[in-house]
N, C-alpha and C positions, 0 to 999 in steps of 0.2 A: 707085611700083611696087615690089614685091617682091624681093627678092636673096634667089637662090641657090646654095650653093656646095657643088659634088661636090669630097670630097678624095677622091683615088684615085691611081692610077700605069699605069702602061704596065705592059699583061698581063695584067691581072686581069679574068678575065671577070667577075666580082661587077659589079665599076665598070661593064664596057661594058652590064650588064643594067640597073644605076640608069643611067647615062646612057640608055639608049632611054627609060625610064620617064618622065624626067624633059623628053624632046621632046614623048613624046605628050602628055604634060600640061601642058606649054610653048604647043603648040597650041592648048587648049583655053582655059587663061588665062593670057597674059602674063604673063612675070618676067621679070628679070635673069639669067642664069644663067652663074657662074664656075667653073671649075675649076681646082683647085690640085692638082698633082704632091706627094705628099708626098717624094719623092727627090729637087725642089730646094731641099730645105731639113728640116736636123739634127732641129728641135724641131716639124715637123708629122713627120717619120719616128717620131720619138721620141714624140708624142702618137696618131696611129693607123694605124700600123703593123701591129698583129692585129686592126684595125676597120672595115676599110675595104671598101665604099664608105661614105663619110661623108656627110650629107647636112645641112647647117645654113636653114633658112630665116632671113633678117634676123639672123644671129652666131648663134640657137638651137639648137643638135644636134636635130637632129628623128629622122634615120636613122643607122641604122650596119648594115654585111650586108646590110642588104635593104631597099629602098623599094618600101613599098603603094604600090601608084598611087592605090586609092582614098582613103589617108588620107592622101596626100600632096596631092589635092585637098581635103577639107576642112580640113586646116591651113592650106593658102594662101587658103579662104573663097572 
């Protein structure tokens, strides 16, 4: 199964918009899906901090700002 991981933080409606994105196409096909706080922790604050929401499939940066839904479904195949 797939892993995926939103970096984001509390407040950012960027994030709450990839997170729906990232249910309805959860829905559709099964992953893992993790989120990571960049506020608990120095060196993801310090890595995307003006980039966020982040969006990696399996460690790959795929998103940052914005997730296509549609091309967030062909990258998961």
């Amino acid at each position: 199964m797939r892993t995926v991981v939103l970096y984001g933080r509390d407040g950012c409606c960027l994030c709450d918009d990839a997170r729906e994105i990232l249910a309805r196409v959860r829905a559709r096909h099964p992953f893992l899906l993790q989120e990571r706080d960049i506020d608990e922790d120095d060196a993801l604050l310090l890595s995307y901090l003006e980039r966020i929401p982040v969006v990696t499939i399996d460690g790959v940066e795929e998103f940052e700002l914005f997730v296509d839904e549609f091309e967030l479904e062909q990258r998961l195949g």
